[in-house]
C-alpha positions in Angstrom: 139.3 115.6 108.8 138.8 112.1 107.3 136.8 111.4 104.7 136.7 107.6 103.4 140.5 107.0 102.7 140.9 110.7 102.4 142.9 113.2 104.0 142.1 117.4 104.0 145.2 119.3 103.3 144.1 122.3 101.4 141.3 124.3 100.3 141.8 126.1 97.4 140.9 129.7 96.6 141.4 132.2 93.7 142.9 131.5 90.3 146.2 133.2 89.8 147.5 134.4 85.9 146.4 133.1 82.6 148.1 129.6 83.1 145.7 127.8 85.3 147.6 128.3 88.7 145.5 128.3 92.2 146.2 129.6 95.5 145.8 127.2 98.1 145.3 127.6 102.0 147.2 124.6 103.0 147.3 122.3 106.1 150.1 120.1 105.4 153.2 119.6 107.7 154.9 120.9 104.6 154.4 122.7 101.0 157.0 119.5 99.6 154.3 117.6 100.3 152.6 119.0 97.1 154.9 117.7 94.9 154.3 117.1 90.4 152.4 113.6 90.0 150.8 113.9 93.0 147.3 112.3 92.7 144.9 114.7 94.7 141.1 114.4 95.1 139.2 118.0 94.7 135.9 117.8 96.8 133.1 120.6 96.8 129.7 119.8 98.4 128.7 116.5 96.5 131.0 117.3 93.6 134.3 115.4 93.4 137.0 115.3 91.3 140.4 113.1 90.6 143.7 115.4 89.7 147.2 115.1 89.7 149.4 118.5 90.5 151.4 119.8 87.9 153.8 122.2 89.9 153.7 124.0 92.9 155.5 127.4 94.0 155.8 129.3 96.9 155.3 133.6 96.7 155.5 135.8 99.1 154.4 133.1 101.9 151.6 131.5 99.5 151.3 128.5 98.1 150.3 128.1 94.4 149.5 124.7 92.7 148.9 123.7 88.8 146.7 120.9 88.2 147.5 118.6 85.2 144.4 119.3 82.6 143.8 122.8 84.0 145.7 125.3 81.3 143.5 128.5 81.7 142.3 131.0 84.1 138.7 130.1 83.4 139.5 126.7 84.5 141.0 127.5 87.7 138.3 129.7 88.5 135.9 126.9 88.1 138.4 125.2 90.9 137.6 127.6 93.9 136.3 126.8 96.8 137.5 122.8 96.4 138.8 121.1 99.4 141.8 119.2 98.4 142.8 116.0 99.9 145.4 113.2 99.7 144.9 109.8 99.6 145.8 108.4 103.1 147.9 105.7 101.7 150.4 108.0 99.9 151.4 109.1 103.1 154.5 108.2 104.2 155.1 106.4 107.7 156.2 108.4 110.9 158.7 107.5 113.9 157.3 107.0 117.4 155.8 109.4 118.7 154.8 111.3 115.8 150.9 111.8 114.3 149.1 113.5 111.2 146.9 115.9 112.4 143.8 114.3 110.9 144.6 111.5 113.5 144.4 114.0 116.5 142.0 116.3 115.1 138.7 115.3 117.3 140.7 113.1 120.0 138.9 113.9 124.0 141.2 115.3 125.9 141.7 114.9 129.7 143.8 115.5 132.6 146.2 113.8 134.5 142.9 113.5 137.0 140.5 112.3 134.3 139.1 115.4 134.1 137.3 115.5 130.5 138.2 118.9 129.2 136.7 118.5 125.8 137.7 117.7 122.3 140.8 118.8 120.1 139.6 120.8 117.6 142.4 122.8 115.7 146.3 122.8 115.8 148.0 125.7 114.6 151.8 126.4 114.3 153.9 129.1 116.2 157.3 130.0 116.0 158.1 128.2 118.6 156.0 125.0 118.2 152.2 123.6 117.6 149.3 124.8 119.9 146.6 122.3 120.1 142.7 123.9 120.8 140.8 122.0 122.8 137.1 123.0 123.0 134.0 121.7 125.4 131.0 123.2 124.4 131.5 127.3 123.7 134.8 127.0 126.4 138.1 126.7 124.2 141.6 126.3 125.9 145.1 126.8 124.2 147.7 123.8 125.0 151.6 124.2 124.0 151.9 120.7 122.5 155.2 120.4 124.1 156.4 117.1 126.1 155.8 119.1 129.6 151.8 119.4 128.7 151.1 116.4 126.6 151.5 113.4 128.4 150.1 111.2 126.3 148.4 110.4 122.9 146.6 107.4 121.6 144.5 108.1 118.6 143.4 104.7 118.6 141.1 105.1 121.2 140.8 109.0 120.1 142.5 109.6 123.7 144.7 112.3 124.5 146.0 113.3 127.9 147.3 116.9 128.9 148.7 118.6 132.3 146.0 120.9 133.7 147.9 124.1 133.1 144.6 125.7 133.5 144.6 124.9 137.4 140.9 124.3 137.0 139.8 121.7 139.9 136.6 121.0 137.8 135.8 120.4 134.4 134.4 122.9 132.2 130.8 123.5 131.4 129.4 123.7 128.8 
């Protein structure tokens, strides 16, 4: 999700100790990503704040983060149920071939016939690599995004192109 320069990577939940620390559900390739100085924008409903993390730990496969300013539990509470984003111009540049989910995130999808099979809606990470969810109407279809399957990508013109694993001859309806 993009909003106006903006990039979603977390939403933040419960506060954690005395010191100000908040769990975070994050969406980012990875936790470095959340690293001290980092200028963050919290956004909840029309309320919007400027931060800058603190620190950030990992326990027991959750991510924690400490905002700059934010030194008690009562603040952190006040901090839950922000989405946190990054500015899109602190990101840093990929190879070929490589995308930020917020640029794929929405893309139409089609098959190597043309076949519309809907929009990309989610991408979620498995042991063995991302799946990409791709959803027409109340119809939702899981795709390996592995070089076999994705043929193509151009988030440019919000294209992506897949092999029909599904063996549908139509498209689906909605």
């Amino acid at each position: 999700m993009k909003t106006g320069g903006l990039v979603l990577v977390g939403q933040i939940g419960k506060a954690r100790g005395l010191k100000g620390e908040v769990k975070v559900r994050s969406y980012a390739e990875s936790e470095a990503s959340f690293y001290p100085g980092r200028r963050v924008v919290l956004i909840r409903g029309e309320e919007r704040q400027s931060e800058a993390i603190a620190g950030a730990v990992m326990r027991s496969g959750s991510l924690y983060l400490k905002f700059q300013g934010v030194t008690d539990r009562s603040q952190a509470e006040g901090l839950n149920g922000y989405a946190l984003y990054f500015y899109e111009e602190d990101l840093p540049p990929l190879g070929d071939g490589e995308y930020y989910r917020h640029h794929l995130l929405g893309c139409r999808v089609f098959d190597e016939e043309d076949r519309w099979l809907g929009r990309l809606e989610d991408i979620f990470s498995t042991a063995a690599h991302d799946v990409w969810v791709v959803r027409q109407g109340k119809e939702e279809r899981l795709y390996p995004a592995v070089e076999e399957v994705i043929l193509s990508v151009d988030p440019e013109r919000e294209m992506i192109r897949v092999r029909d694993i599904y063996g549908s001859s139509e498209t689906l309806h909605h």
